[in-house]
N, CA, C and O atoms as a CHARMM CRD file, in Angstrom:
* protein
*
  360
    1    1 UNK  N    -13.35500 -24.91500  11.92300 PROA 1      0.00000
    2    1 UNK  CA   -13.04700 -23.80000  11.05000 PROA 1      0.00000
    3    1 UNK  C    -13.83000 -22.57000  11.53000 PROA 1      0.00000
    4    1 UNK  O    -15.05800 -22.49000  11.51300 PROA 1      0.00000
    5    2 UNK  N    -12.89300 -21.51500  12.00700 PROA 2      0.00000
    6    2 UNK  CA   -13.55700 -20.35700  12.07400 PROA 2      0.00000
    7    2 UNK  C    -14.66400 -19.60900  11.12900 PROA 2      0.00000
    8    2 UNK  O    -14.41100 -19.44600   9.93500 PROA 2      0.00000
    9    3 UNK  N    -16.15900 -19.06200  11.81500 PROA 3      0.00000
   10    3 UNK  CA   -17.05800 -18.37200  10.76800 PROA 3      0.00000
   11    3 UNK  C    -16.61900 -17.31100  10.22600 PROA 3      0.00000
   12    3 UNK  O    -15.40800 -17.10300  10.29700 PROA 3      0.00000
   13    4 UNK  N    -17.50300 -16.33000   9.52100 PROA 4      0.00000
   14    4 UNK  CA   -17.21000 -15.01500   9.14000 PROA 4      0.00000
   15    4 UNK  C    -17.47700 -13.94900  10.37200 PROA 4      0.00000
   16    4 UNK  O    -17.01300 -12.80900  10.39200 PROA 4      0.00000
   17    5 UNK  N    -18.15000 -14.41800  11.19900 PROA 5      0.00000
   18    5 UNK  CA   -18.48600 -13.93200  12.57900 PROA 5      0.00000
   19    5 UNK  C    -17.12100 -13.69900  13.40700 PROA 5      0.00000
   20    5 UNK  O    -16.55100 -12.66000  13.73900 PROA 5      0.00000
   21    6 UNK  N    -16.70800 -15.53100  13.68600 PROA 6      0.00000
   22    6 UNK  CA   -15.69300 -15.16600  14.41400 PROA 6      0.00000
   23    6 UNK  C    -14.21300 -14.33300  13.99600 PROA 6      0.00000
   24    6 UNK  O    -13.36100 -13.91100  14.77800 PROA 6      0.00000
   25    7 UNK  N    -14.22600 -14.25600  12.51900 PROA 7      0.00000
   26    7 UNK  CA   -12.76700 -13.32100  12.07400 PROA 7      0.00000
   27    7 UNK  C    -13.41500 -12.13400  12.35900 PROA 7      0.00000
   28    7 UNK  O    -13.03000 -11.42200  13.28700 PROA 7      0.00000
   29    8 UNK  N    -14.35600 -11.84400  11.66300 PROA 8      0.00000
   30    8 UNK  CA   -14.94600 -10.34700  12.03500 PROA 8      0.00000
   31    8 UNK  C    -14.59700 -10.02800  13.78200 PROA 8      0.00000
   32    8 UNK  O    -13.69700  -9.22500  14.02900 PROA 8      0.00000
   33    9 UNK  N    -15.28200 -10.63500  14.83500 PROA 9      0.00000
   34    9 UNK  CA   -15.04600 -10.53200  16.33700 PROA 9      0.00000
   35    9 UNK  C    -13.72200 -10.65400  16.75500 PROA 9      0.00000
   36    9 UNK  O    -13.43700 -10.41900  17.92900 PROA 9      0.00000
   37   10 UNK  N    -12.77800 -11.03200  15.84800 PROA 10     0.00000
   38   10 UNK  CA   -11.21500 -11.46000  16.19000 PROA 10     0.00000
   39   10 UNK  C    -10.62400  -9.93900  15.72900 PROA 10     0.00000
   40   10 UNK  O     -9.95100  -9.26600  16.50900 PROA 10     0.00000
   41   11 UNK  N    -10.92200  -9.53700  14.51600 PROA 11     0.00000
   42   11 UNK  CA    -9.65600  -8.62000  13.52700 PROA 11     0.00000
   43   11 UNK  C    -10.21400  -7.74800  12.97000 PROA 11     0.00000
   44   11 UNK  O     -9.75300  -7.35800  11.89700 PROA 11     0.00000
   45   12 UNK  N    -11.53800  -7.07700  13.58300 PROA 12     0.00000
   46   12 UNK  CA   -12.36500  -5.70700  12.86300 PROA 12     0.00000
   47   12 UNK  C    -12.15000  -4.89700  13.22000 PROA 12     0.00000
   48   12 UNK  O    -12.10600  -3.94700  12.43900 PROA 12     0.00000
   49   13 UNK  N    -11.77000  -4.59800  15.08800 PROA 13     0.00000
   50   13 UNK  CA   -11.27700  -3.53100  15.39200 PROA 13     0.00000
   51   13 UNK  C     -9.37700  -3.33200  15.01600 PROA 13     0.00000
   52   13 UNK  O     -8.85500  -2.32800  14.53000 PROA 13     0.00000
   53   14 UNK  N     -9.02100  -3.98800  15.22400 PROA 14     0.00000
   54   14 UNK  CA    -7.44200  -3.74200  14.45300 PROA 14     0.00000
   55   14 UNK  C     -7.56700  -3.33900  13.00500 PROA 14     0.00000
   56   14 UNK  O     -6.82500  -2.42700  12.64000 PROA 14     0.00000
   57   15 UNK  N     -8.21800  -3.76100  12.30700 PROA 15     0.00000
   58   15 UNK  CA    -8.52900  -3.55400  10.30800 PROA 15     0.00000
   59   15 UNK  C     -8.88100  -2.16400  10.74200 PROA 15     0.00000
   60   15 UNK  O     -8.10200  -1.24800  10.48100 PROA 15     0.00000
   61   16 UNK  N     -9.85000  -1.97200  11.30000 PROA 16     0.00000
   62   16 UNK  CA   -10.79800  -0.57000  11.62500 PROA 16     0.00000
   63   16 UNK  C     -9.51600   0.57600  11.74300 PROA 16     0.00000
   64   16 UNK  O     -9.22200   1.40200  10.87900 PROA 16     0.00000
   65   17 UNK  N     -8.66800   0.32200  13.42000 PROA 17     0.00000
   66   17 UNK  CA    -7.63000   1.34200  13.85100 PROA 17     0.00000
   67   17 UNK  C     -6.43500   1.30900  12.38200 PROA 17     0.00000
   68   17 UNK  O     -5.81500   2.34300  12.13400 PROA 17     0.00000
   69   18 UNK  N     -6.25900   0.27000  11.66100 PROA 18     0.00000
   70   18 UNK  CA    -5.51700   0.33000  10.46700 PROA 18     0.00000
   71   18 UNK  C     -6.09800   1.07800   9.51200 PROA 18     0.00000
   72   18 UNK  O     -5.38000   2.01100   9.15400 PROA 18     0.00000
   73   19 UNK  N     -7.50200   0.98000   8.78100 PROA 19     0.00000
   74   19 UNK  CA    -8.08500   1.82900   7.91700 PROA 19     0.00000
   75   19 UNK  C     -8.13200   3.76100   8.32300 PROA 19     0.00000
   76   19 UNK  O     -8.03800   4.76200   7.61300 PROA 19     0.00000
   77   20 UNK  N     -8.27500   3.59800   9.42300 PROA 20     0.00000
   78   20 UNK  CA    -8.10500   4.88700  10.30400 PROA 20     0.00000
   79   20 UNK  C     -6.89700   5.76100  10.08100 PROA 20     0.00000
   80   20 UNK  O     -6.84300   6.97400   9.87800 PROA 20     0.00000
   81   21 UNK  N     -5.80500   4.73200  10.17700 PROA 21     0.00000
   82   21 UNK  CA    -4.60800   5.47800   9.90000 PROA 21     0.00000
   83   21 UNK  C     -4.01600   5.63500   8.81900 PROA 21     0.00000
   84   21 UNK  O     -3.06200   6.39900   8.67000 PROA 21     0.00000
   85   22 UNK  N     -4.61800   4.78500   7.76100 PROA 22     0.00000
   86   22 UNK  CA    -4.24700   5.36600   6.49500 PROA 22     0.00000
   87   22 UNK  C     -4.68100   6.47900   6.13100 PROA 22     0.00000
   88   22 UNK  O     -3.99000   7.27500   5.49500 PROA 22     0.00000
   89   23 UNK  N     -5.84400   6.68700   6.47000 PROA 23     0.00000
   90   23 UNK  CA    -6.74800   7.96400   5.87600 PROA 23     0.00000
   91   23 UNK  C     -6.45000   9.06400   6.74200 PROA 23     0.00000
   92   23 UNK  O     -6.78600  10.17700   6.33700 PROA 23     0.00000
   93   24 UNK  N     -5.85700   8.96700   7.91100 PROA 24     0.00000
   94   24 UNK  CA    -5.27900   9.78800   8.67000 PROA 24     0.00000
   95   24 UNK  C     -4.15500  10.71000   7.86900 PROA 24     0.00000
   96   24 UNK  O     -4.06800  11.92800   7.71000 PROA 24     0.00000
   97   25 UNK  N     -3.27000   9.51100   7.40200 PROA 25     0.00000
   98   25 UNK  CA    -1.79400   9.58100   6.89500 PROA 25     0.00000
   99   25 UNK  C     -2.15300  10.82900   5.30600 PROA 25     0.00000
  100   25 UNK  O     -1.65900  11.85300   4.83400 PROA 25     0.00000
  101   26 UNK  N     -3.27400   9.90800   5.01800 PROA 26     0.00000
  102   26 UNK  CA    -3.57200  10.84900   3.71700 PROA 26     0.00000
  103   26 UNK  C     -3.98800  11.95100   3.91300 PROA 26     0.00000
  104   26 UNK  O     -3.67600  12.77600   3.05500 PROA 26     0.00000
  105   27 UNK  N     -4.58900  12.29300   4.73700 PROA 27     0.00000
  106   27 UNK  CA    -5.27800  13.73700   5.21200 PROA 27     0.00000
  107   27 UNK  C     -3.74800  14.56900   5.47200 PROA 27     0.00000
  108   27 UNK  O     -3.51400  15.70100   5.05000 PROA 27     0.00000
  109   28 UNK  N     -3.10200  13.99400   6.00800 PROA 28     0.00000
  110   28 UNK  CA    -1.69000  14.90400   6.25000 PROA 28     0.00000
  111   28 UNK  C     -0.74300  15.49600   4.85500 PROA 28     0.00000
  112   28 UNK  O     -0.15600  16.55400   4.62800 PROA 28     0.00000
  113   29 UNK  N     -0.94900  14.20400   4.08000 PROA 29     0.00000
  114   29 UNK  CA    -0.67900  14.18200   2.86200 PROA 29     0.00000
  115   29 UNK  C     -1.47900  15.26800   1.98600 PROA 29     0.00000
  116   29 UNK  O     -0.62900  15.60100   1.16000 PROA 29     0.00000
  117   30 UNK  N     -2.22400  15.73900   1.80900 PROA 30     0.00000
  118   30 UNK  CA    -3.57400  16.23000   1.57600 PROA 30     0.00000
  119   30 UNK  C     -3.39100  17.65200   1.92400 PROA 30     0.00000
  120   30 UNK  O     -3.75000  18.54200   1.15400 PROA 30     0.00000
  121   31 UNK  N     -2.92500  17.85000   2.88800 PROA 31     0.00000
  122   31 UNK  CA    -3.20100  19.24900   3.67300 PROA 31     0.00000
  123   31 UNK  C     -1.73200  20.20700   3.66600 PROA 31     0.00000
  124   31 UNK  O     -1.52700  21.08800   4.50100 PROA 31     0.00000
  125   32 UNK  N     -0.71200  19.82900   2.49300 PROA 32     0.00000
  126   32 UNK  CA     0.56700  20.16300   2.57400 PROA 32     0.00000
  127   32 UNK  C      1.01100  20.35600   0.96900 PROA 32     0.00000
  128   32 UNK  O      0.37500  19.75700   0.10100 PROA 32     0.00000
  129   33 UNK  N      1.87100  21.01800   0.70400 PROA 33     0.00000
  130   33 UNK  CA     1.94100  22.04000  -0.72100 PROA 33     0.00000
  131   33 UNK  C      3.09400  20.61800  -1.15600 PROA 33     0.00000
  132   33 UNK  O      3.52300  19.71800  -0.43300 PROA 33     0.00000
  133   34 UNK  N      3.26800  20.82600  -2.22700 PROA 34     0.00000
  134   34 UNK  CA     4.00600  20.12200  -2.98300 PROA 34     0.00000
  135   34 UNK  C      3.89200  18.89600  -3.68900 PROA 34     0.00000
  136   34 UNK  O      2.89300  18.27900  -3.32100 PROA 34     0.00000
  137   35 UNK  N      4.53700  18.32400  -4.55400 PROA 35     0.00000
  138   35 UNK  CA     3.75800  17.29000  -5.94500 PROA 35     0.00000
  139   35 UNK  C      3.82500  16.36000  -5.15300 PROA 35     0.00000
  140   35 UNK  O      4.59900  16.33600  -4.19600 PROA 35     0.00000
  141   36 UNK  N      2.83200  15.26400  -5.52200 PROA 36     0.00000
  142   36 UNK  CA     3.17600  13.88100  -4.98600 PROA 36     0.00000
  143   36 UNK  C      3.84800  13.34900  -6.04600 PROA 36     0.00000
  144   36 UNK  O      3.91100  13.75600  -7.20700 PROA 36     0.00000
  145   37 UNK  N      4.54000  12.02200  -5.32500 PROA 37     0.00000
  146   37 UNK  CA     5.42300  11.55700  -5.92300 PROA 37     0.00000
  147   37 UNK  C      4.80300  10.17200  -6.18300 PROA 37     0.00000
  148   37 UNK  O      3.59900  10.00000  -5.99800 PROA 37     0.00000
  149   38 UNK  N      5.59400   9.19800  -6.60100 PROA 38     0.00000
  150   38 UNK  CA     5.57900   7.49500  -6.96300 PROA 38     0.00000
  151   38 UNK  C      4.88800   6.81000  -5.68000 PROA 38     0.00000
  152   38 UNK  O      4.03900   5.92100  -5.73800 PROA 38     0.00000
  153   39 UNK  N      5.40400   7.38100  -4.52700 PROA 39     0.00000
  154   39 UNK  CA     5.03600   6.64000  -3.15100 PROA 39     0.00000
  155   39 UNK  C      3.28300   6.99700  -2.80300 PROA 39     0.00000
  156   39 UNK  O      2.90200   6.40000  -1.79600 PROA 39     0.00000
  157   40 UNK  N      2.61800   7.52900  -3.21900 PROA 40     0.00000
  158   40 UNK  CA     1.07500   8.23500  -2.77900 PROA 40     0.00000
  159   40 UNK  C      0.59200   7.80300  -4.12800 PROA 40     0.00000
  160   40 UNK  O     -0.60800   7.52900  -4.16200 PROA 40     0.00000
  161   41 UNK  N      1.11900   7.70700  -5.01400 PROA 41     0.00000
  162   41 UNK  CA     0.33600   7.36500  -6.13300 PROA 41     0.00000
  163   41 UNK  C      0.48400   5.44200  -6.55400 PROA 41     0.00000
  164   41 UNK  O     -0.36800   4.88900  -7.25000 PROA 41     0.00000
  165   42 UNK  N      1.54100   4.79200  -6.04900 PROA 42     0.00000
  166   42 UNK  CA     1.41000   3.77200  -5.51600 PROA 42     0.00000
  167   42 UNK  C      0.49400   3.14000  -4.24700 PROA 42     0.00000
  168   42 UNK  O     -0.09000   2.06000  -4.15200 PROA 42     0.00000
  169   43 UNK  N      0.61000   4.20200  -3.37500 PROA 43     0.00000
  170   43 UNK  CA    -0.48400   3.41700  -2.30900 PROA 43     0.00000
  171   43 UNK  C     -1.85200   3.82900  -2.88000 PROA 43     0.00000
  172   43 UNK  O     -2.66200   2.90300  -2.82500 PROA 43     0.00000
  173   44 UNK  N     -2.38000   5.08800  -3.46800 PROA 44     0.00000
  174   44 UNK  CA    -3.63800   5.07000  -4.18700 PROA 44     0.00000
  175   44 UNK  C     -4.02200   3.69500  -5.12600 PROA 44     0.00000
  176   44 UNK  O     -5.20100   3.40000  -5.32100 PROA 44     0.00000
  177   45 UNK  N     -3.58700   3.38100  -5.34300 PROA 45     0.00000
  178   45 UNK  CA    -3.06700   2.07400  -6.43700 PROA 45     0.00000
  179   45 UNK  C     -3.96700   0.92300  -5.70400 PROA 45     0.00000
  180   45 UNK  O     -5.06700   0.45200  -5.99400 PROA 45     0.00000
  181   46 UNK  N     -3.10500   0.67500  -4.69500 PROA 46     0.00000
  182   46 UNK  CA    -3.49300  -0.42500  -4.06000 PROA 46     0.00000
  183   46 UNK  C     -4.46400  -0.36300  -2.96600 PROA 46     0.00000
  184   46 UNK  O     -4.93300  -1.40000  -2.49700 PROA 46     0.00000
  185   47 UNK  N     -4.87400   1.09100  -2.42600 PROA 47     0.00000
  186   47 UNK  CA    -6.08700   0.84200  -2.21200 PROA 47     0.00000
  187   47 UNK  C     -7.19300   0.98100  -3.00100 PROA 47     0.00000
  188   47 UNK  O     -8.32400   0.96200  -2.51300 PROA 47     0.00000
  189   48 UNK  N     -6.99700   1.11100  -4.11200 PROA 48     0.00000
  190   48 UNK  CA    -8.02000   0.48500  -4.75200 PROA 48     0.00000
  191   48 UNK  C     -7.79000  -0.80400  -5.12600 PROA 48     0.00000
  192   48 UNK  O     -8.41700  -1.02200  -6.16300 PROA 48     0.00000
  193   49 UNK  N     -7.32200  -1.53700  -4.84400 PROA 49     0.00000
  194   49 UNK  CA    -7.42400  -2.66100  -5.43100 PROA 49     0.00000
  195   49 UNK  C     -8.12600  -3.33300  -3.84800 PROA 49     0.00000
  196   49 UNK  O     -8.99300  -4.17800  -4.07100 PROA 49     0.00000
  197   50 UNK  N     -7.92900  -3.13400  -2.73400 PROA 50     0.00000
  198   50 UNK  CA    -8.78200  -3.42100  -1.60200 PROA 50     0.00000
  199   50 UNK  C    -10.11800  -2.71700  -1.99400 PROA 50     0.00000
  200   50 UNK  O    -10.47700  -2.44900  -0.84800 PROA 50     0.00000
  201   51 UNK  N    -11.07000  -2.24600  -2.75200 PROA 51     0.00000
  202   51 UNK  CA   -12.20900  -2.44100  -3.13900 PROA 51     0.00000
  203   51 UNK  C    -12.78700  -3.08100  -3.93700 PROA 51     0.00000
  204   51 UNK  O    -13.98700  -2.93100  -4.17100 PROA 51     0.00000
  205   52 UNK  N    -11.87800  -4.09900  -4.62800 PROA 52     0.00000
  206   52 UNK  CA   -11.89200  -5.58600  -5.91800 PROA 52     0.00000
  207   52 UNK  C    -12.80900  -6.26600  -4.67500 PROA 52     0.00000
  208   52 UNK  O    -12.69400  -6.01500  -3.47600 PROA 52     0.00000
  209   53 UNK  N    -13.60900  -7.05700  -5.21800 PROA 53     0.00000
  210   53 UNK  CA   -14.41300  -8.19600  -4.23000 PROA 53     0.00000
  211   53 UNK  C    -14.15000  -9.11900  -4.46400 PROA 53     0.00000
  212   53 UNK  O    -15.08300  -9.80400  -4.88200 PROA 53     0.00000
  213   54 UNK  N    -12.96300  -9.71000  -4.39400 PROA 54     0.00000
  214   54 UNK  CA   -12.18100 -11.05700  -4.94900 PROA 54     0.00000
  215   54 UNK  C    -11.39800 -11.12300  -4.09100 PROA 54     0.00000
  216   54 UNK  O    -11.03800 -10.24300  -3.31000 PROA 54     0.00000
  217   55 UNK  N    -10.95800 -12.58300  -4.20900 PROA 55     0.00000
  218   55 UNK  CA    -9.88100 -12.93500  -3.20800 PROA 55     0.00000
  219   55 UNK  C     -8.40700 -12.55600  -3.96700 PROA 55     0.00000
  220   55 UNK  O     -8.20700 -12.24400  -5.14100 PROA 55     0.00000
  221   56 UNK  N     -7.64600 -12.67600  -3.06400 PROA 56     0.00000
  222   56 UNK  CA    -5.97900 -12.65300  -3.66500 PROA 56     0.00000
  223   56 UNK  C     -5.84300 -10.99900  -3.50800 PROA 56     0.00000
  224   56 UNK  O     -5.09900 -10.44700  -4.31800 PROA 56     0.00000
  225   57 UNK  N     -6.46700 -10.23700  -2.58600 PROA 57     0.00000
  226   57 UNK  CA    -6.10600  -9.08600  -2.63400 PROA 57     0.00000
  227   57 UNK  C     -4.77600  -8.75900  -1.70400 PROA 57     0.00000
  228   57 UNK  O     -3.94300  -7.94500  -2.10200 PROA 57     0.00000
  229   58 UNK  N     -4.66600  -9.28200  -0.74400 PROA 58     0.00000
  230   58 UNK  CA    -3.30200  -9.01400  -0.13700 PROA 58     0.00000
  231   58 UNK  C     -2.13200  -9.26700  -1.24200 PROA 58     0.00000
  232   58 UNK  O     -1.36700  -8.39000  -1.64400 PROA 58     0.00000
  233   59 UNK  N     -2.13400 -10.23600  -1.53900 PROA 59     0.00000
  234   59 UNK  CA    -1.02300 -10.35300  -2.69000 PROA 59     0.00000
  235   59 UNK  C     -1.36400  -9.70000  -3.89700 PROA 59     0.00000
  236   59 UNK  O     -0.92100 -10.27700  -4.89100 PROA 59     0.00000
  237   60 UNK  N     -1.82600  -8.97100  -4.05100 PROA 60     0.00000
  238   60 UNK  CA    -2.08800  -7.58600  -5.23200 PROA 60     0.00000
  239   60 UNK  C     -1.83400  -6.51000  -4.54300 PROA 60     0.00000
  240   60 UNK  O     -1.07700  -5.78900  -5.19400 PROA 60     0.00000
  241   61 UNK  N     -2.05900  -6.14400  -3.71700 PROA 61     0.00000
  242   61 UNK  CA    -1.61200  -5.17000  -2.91900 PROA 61     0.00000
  243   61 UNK  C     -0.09200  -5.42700  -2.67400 PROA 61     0.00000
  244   61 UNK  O      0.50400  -4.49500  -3.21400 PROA 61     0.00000
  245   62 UNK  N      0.72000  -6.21700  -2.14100 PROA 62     0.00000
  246   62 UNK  CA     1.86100  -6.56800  -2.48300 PROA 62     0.00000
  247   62 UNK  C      2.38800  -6.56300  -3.45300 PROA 62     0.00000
  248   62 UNK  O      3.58700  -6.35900  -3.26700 PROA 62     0.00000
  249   63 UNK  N      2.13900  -6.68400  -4.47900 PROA 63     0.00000
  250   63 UNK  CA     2.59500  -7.18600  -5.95300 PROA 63     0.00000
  251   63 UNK  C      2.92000  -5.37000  -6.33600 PROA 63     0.00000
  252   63 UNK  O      3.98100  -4.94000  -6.78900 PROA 63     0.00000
  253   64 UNK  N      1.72000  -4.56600  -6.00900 PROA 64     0.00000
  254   64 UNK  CA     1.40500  -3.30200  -7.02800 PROA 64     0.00000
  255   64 UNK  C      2.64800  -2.21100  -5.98700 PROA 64     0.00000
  256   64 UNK  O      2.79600  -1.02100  -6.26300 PROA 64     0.00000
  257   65 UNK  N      3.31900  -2.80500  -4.97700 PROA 65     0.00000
  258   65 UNK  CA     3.92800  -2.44200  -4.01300 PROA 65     0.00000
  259   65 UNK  C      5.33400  -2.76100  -4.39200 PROA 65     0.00000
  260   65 UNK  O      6.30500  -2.06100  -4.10500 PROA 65     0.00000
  261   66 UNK  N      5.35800  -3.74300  -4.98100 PROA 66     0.00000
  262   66 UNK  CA     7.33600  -4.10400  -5.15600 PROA 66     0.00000
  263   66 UNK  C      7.68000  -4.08000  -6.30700 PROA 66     0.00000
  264   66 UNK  O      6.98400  -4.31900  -7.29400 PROA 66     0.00000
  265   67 UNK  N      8.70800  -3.80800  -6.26600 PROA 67     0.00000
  266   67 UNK  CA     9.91000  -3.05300  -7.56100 PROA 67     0.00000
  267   67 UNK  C     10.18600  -4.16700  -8.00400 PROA 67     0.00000
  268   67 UNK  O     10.63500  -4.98700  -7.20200 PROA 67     0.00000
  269   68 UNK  N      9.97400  -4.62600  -9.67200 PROA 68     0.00000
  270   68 UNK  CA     9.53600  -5.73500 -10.03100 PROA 68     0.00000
  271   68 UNK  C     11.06500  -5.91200 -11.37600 PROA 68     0.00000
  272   68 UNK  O     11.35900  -6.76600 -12.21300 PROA 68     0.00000
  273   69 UNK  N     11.69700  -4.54900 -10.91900 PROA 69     0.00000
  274   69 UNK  CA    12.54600  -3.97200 -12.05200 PROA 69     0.00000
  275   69 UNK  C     13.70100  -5.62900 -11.93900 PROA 69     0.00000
  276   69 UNK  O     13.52100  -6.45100 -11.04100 PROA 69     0.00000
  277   70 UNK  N     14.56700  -5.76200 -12.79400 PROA 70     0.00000
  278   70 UNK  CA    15.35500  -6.97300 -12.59400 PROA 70     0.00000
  279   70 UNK  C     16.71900  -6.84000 -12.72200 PROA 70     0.00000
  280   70 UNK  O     17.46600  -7.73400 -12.32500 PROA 70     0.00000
  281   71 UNK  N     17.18300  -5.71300 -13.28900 PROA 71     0.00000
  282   71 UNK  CA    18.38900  -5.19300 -13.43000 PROA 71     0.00000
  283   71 UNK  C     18.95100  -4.67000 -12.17200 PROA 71     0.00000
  284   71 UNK  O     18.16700  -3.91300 -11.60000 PROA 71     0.00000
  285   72 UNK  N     20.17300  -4.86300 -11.51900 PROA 72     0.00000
  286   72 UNK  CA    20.45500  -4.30200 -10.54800 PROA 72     0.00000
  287   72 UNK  C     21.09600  -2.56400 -10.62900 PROA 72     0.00000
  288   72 UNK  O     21.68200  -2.29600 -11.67800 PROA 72     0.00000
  289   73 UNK  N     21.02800  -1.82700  -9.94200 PROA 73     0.00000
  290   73 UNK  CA    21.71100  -0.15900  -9.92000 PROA 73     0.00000
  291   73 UNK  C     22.75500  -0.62000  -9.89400 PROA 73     0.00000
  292   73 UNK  O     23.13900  -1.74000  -9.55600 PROA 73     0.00000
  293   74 UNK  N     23.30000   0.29700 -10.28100 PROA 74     0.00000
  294   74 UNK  CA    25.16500   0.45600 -10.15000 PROA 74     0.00000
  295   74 UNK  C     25.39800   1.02600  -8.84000 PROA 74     0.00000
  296   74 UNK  O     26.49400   0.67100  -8.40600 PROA 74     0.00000
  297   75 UNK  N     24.82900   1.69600  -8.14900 PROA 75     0.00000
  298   75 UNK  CA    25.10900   2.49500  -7.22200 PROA 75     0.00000
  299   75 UNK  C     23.53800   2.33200  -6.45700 PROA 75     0.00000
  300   75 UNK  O     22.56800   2.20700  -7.20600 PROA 75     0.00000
  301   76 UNK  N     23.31800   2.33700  -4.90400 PROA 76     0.00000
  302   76 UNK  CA    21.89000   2.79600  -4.50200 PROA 76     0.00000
  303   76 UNK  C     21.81300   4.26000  -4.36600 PROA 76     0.00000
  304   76 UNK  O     22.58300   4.80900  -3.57700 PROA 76     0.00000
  305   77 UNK  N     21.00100   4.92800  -5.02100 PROA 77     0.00000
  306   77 UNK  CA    20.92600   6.60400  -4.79700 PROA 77     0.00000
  307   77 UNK  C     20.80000   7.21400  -3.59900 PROA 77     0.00000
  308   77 UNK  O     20.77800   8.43900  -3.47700 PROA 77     0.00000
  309   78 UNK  N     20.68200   6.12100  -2.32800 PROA 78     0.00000
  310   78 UNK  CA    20.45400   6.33800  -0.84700 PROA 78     0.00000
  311   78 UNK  C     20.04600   5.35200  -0.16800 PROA 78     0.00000
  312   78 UNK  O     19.51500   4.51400  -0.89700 PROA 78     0.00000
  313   79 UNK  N     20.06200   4.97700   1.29100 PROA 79     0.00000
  314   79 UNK  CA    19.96700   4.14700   1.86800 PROA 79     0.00000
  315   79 UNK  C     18.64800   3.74700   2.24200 PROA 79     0.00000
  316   79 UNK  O     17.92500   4.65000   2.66300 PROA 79     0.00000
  317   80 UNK  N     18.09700   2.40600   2.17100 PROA 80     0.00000
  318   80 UNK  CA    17.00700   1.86200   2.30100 PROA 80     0.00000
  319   80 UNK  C     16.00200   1.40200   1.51700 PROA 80     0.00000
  320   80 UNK  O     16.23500   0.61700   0.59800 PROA 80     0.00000
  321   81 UNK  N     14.90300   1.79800   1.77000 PROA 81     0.00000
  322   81 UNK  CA    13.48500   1.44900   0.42400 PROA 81     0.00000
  323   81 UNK  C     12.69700   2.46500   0.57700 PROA 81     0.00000
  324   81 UNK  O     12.55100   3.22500   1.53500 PROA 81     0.00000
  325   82 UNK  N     12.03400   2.40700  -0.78100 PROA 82     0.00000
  326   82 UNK  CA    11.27400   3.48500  -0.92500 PROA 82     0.00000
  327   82 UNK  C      9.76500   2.90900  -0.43900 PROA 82     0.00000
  328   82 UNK  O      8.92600   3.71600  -0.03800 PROA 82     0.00000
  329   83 UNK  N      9.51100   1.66900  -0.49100 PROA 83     0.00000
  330   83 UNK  CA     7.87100   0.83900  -0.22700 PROA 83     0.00000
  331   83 UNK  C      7.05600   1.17100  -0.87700 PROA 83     0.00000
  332   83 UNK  O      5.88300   1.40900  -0.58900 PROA 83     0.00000
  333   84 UNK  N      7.64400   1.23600  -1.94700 PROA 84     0.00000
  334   84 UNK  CA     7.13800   1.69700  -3.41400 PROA 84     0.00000
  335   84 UNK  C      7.50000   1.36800  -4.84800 PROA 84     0.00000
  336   84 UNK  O      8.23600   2.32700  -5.08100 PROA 84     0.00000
  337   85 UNK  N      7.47900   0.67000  -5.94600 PROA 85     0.00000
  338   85 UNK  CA     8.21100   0.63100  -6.86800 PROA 85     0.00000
  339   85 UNK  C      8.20400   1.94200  -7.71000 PROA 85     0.00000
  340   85 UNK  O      7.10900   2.42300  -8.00000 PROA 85     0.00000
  341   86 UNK  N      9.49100   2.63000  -8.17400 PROA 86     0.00000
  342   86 UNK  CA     9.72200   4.09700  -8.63200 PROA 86     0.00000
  343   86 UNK  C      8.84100   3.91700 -10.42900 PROA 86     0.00000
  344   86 UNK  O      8.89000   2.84100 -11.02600 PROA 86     0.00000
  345   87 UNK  N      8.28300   4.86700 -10.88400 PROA 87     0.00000
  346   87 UNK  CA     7.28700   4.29400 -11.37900 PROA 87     0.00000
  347   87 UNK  C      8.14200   4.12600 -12.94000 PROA 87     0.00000
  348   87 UNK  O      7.72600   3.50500 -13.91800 PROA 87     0.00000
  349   88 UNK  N      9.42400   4.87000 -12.81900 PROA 88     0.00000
  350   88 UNK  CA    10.55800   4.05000 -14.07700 PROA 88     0.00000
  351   88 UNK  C     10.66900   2.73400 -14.30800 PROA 88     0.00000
  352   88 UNK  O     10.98000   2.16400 -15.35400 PROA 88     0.00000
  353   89 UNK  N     10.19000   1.97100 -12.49700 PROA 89     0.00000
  354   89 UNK  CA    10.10600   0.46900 -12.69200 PROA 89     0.00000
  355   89 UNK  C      9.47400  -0.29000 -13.07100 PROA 89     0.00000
  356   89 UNK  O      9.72400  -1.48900 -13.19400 PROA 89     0.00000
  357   90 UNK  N      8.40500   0.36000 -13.36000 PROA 90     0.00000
  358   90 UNK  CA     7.27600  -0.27200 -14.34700 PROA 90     0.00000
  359   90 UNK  C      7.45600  -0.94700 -15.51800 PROA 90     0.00000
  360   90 UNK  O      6.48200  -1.36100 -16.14600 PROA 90     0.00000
């Protein structure tokens, strides 16, 4: 069984270049006029929940991420996903 050493020496610099680019992403976010929407206030969401010191955080971070709504649209308002649940879906 791998230590805490060896995941750390395996997956700190990838976590690292990943933490990097979120805060990157937000700085762009950050530096540009107009309201945020469901999608920035969803990922605020869940990174905080990556500062919980408990396990099961990937799947909370997932969870606080998908549209949990159960009713289907009549129509999709446009093509694809938002990677966000719209916060009506709450």
């Amino acid at each position: 069984m791998p230590s805490k050493t060896d995941i750390l020496d395996q997956y700190f610099i990838p976590a690292r270049h990943q933490l990097i680019d979120v805060a990157a992403f937000l700085d762009r976010v950050d530096r540009h006029e107009g309201e945020e929407d469901f999608r920035i206030r969803a990922l605020r969401g869940a990174i905080s929940i990556l500062l919980d010191d408990r396990p099961g955080r990937a799947q909370a971070v997932l969870e606080a991420l998908s549209d949990h709504s159960a009713e289907p649209l009549d129509a999709a308002p446009f093509q694809g996903a938002h990677g966000a649940p719209p916060e009506s879906a709450k």
